[in-house]
C-alpha positions as CSV (number, residue, x, y, z in Angstrom):
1,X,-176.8,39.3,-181.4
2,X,-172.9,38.4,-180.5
3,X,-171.7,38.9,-177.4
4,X,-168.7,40.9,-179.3
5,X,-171.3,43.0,-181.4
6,X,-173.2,43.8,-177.9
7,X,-169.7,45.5,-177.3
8,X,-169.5,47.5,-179.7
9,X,-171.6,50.2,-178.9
10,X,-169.3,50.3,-175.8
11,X,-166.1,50.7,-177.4
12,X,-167.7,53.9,-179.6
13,X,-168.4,55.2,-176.5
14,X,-165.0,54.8,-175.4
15,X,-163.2,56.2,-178.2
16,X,-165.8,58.9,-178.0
17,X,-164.8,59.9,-174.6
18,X,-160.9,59.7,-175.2
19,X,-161.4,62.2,-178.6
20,X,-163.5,64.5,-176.5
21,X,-161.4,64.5,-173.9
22,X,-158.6,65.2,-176.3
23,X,-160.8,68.1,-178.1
24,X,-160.9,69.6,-174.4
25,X,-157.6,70.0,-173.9
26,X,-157.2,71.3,-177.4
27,X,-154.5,68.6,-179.0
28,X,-157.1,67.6,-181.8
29,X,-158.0,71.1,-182.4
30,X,-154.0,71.6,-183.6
31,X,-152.0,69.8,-186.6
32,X,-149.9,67.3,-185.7
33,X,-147.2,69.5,-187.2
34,X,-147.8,71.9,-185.0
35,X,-147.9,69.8,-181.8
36,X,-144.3,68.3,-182.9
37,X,-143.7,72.2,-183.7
38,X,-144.5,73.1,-179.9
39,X,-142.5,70.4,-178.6
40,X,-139.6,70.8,-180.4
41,X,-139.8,74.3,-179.6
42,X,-140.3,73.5,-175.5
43,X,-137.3,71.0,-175.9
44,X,-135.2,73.4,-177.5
45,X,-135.6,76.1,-174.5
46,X,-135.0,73.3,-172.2
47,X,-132.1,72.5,-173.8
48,X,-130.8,76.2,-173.8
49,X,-132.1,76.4,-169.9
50,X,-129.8,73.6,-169.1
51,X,-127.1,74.6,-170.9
52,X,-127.2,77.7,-169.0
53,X,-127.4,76.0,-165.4
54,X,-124.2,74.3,-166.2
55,X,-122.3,77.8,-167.6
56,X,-123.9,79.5,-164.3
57,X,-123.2,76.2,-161.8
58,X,-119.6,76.6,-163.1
59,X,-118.8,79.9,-162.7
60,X,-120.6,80.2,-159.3
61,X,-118.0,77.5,-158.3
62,X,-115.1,78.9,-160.0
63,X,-116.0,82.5,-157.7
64,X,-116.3,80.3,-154.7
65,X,-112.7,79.3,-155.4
66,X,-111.9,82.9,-155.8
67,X,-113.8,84.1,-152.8
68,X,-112.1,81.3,-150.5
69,X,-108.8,82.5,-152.4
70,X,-109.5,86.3,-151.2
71,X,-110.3,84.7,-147.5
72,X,-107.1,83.4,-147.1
73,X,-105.7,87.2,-148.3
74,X,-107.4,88.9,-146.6
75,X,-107.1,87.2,-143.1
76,X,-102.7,87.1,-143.9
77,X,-102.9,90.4,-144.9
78,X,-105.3,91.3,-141.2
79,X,-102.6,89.1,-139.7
80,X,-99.4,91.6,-140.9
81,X,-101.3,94.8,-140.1
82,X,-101.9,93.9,-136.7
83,X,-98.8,93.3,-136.2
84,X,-97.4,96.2,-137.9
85,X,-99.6,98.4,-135.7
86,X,-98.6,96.4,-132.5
87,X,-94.9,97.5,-133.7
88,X,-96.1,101.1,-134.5
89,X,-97.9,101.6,-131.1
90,X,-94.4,100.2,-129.8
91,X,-92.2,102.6,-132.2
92,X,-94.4,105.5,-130.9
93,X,-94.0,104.2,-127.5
94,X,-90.2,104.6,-127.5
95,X,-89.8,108.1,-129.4
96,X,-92.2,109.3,-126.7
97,X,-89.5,107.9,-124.2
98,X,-86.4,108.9,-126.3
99,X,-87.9,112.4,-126.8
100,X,-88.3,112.6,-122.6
101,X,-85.6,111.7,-122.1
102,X,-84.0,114.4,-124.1
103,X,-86.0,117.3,-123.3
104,X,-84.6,115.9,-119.6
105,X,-81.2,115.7,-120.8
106,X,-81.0,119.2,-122.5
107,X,-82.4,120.7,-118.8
108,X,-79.5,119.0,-117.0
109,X,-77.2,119.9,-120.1
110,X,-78.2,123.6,-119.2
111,X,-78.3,123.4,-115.6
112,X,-74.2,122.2,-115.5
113,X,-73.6,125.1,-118.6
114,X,-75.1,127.4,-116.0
115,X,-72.6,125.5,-113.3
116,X,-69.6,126.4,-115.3
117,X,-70.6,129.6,-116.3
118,X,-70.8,130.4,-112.3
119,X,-67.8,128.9,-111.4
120,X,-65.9,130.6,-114.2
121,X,-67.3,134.1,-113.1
122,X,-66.2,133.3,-109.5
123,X,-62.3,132.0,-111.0
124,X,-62.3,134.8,-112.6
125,X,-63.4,137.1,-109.7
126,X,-60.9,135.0,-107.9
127,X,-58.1,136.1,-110.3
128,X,-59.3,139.5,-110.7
129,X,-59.0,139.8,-106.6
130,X,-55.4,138.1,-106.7
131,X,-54.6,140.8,-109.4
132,X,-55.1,143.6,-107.9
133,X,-54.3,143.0,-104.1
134,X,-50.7,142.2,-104.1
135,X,-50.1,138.3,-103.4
136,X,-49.0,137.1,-100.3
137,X,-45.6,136.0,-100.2
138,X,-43.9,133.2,-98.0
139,X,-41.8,135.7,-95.9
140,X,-44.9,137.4,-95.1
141,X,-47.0,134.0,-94.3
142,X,-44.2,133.5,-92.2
143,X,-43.5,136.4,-90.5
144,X,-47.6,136.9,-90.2
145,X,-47.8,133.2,-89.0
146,X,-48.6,132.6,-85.1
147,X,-46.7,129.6,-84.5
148,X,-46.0,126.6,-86.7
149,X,-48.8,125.0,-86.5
150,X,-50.8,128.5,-87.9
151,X,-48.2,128.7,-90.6
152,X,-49.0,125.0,-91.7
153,X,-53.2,126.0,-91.7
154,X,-52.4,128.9,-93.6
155,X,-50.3,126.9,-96.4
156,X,-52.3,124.0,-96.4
157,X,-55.4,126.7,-97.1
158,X,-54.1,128.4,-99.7
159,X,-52.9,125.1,-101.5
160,X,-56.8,123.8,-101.1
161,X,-58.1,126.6,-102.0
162,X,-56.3,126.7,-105.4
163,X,-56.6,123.1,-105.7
164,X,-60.7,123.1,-104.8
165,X,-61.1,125.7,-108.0
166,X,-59.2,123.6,-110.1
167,X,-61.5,120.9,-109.3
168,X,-64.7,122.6,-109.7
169,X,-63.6,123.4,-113.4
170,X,-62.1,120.3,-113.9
171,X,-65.8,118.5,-113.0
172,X,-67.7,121.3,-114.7
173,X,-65.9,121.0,-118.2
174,X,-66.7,116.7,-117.2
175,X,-70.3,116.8,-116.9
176,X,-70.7,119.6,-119.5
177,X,-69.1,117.1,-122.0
178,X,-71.3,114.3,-120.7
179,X,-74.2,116.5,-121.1
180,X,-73.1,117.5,-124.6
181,X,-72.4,114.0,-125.7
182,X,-76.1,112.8,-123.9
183,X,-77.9,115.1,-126.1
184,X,-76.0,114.2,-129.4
185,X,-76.7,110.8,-128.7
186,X,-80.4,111.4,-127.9
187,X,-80.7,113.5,-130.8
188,X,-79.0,110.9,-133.0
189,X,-81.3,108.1,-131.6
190,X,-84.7,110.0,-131.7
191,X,-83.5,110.7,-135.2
192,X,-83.5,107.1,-135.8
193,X,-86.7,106.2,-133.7
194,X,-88.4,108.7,-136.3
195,X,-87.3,107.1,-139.5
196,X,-88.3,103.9,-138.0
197,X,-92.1,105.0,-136.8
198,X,-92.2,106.6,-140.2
199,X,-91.1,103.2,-142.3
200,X,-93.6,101.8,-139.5
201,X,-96.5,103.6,-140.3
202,X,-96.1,103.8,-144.2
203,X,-96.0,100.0,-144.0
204,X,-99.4,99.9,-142.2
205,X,-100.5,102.5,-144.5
206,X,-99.6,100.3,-147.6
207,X,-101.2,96.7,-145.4
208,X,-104.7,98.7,-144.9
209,X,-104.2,100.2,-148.5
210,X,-104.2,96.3,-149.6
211,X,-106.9,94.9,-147.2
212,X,-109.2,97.4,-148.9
213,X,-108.4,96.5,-152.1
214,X,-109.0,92.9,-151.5
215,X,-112.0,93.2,-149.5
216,X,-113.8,95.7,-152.0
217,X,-112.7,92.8,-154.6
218,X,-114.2,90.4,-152.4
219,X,-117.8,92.2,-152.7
220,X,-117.8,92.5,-155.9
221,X,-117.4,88.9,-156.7
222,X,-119.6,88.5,-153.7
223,X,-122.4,90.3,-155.7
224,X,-121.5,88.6,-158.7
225,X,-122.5,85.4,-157.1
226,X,-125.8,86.5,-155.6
227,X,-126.4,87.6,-159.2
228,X,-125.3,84.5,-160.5
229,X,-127.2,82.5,-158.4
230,X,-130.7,84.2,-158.4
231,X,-130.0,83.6,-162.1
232,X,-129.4,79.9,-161.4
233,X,-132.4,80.0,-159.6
234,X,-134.5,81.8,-162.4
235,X,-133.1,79.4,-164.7
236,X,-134.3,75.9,-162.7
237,X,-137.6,77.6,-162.2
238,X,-137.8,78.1,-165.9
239,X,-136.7,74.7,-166.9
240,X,-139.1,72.6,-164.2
241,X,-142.1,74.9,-165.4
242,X,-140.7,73.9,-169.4
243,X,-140.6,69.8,-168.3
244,X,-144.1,70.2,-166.8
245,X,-145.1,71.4,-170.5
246,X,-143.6,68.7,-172.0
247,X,-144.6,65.9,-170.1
248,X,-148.3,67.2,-170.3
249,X,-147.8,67.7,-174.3
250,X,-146.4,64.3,-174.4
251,X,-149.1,62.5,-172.2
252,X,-151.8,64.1,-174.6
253,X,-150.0,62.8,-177.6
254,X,-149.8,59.8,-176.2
255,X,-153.4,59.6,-175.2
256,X,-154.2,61.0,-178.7
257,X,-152.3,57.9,-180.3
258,X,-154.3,55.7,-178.1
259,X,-157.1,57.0,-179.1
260,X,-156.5,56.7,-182.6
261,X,-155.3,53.1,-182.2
262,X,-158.9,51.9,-180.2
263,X,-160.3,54.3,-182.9
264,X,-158.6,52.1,-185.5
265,X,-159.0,49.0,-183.7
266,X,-162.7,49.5,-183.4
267,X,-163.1,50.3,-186.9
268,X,-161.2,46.8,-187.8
269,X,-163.7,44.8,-185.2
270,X,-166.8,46.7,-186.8
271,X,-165.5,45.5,-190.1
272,X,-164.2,41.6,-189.0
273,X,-166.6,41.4,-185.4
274,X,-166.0,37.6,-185.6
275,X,-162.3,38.6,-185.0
276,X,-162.9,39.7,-181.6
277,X,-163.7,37.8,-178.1
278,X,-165.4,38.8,-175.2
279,X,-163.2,41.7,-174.8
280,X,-161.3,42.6,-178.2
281,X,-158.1,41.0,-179.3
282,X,-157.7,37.5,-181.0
283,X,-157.6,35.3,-177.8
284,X,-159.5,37.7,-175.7
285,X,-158.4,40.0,-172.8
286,X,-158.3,39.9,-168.7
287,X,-158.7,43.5,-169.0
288,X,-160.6,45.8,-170.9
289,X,-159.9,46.1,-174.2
290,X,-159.7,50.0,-174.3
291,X,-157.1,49.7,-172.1
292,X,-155.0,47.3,-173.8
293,X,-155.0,49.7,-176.8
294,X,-154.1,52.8,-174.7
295,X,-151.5,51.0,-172.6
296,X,-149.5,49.1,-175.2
297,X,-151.7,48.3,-178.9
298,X,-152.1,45.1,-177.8
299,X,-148.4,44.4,-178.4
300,X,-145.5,42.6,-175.7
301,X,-144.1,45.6,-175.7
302,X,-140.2,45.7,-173.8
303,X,-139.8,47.8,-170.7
304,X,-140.8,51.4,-171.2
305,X,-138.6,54.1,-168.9
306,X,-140.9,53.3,-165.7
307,X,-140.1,49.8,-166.4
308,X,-143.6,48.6,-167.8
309,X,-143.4,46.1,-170.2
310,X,-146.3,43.5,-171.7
311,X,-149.7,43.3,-173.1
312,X,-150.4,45.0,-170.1
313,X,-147.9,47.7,-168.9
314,X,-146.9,45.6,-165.8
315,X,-144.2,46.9,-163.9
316,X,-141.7,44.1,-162.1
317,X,-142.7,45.3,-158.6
318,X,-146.3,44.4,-159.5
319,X,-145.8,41.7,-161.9
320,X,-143.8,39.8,-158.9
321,X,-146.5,40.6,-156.4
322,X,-149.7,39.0,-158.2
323,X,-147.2,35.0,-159.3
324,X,-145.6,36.6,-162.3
325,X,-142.5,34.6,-163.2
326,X,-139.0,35.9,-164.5
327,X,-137.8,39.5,-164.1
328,X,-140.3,41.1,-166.1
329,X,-143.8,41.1,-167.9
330,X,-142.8,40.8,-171.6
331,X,-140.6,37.6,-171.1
332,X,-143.5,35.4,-170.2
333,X,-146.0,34.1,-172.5
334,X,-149.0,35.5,-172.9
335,X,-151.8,33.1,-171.3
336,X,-149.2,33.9,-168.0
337,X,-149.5,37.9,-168.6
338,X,-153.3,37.3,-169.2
339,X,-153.4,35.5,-165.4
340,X,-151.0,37.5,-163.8
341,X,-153.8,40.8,-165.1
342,X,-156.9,38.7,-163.8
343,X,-155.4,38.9,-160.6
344,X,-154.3,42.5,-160.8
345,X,-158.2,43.7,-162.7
346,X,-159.5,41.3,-159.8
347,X,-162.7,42.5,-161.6
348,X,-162.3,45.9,-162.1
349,X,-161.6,46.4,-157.9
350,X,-158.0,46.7,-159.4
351,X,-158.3,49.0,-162.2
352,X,-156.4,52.1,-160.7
353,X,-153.5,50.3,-161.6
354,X,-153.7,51.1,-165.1
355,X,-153.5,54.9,-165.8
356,X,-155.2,54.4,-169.1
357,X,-158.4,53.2,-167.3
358,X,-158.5,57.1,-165.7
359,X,-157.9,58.4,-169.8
360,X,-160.8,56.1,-171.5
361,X,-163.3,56.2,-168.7
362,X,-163.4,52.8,-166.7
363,X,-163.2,53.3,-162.7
């Protein structure tokens, strides 16, 4: 017997292997329809998860904006209410004083009223006396007079006298109008002082009015966020668990068309064996056949998105490391990509670099 029919057994055992694994995992169980079915399916809510990160990641950024926006509200409006208050506690500060101060000048205004009341009673007790004693005259000053020098006391007395009640009125009426005008000018400024601490105080009324408003705003849209983003976060847990599903579905298919190329390859070698060398393929193999199907269908395939490319699914890290030449597998010829796998197989020692080896059953 052949060397390539003593290798056939071996490649129905492969194939074997792949389809039960496959049955295992339930892909060849379902239609193909319905696979494509899933998939689309899982694609679809991927789609829909994605399109809902970016409608979430948008609007989370556009209420940052507005949350920063509030910020710089907020700490202008903090700004003009304290110092609105610092110019209330001031306003409150001089009414206080200004209302002292008159309560003070209303006590002196009484004390001089009750001044001039006193030295009106005593004028008029004075007059009253003059009235009814008869009035000295000058003969009797003179005659009554002890000398000259008495006469001069006497006159220069009486003169005073009248003179010093003259005077006491005189200042009286002064500081009562002092008094008077002190109190109207008190009155007038506490007045004022009032209107001011009231304007004062509406004002840092209306500032806290609007610092609540704004930071009750701010919360909401703070806990619109935190909604928004536990959302966010639903949504990316969603979307990772729907790309695990898909890139298991899609390594399954994958393995299932593998399978059913070696399945179809082996059914061609069982009816052309001559076709076949020492390990499948016109031309033979560095590497097990079975894996050549499962990595590529024994095609020079281009780069895939891991960069593989070849008979052989090298990648250019790899394909640089064991003497390949140019950038990439699937630009050399094939006797270089069938050396370049020797090396890498380095008789099976190196067959974990092929993932397919894992999926068909060679360690």
């Amino acid at each position: 017997m052949s060397s390539s029919r003593r290798t056939v057994p071996l490649r129905l055992a492969l194939a074997a292997a792949i389809a039960g694994a496959l049955v295992a995992v339930g892909l060849l169980s379902a239609r193909p329809s319905d696979a494509s079915s899933s998939l689309g399916q899982l694609k679809s809510e991927l789609g829909a998860q994605q399109a809902r990160q970016q409608t979430l990641s948008g609007s989370i950024a556009s209420l940052n904006g507005t949350i920063a926006s509030l910020d710089a509200q907020i700490t202008l409006v903090q700004g003009r209410e304290a110092t609105v208050n610092a110019n209330l506690a001031d306003d409150h500060a001089k009414l206080k004083q200004v209302q002292a101060d008159l309560v003070t000048e209303r006590a002196h205004l009484a004390q001089v009223r009750r001044r001039l009341a006193l030295a009106k009673e005593i004028l008029g007790d004075q007059l009253r006396s003059e009235y009814e004693s008869s009035p000295p005259d000058l003969v009797s000053v003179v005659l009554e007079a002890r000398g000259f020098s008495d006469l001069l006391d006497q006159l220069t007395y009486l003169g005073m006298a009248e003179h010093r009640q003259q005077a006491t009125i005189s200042i009286t009426k002064m500081l009562q109008a002092e008094a008077t005008a002190a109190v109207k000018r008190l009155a007038q400024l506490q007045a004022t002082d009032r209107k001011i601490t009231a304007a004062t105080a509406l004002q840092a009324r209306e500032l806290a009015g609007m610092n609540e408003l704004l930071q009750s705003r701010q919360a909401a849209l703070t806990r619109a966020r935190a909604a928004q983003q536990s959302a966010l976060v639903v949504s990316d847990e969603l979307a990772h668990r729907l790309r695990h599903q898909i890139s298991h579905i899609e390594a399954v298919q994958a393995a299932a068309a593998a399978a059913a190329a070696a399945a179809a390859a082996q059914r061609a070698a069982d009816s052309n064996p001559v076709a076949l060398g020492p390990t499948g393929g016109s031309g033979g193999w560095a590497i097990p056949y079975a894996i050549v199907l499962c990595e590529s269908g024994g095609q020079d395939l281009p780069p895939n998105s891991a960069g593989a490319s070849g008979y052989y699914q090298i990648i250019p890290s790899t394909w640089k490391l064991f003497g390949g030449s140019g950038p990439a597998a699937y630009l050399a010829p094939k006797s270089e990509q069938d050396a370049v796998a020797a090396r890498i197989w380095n008789g099976g020692a190196g067959a974990s670099n092929w993932v397919c080896a894992g999926i068909v059953g060679i360690h």
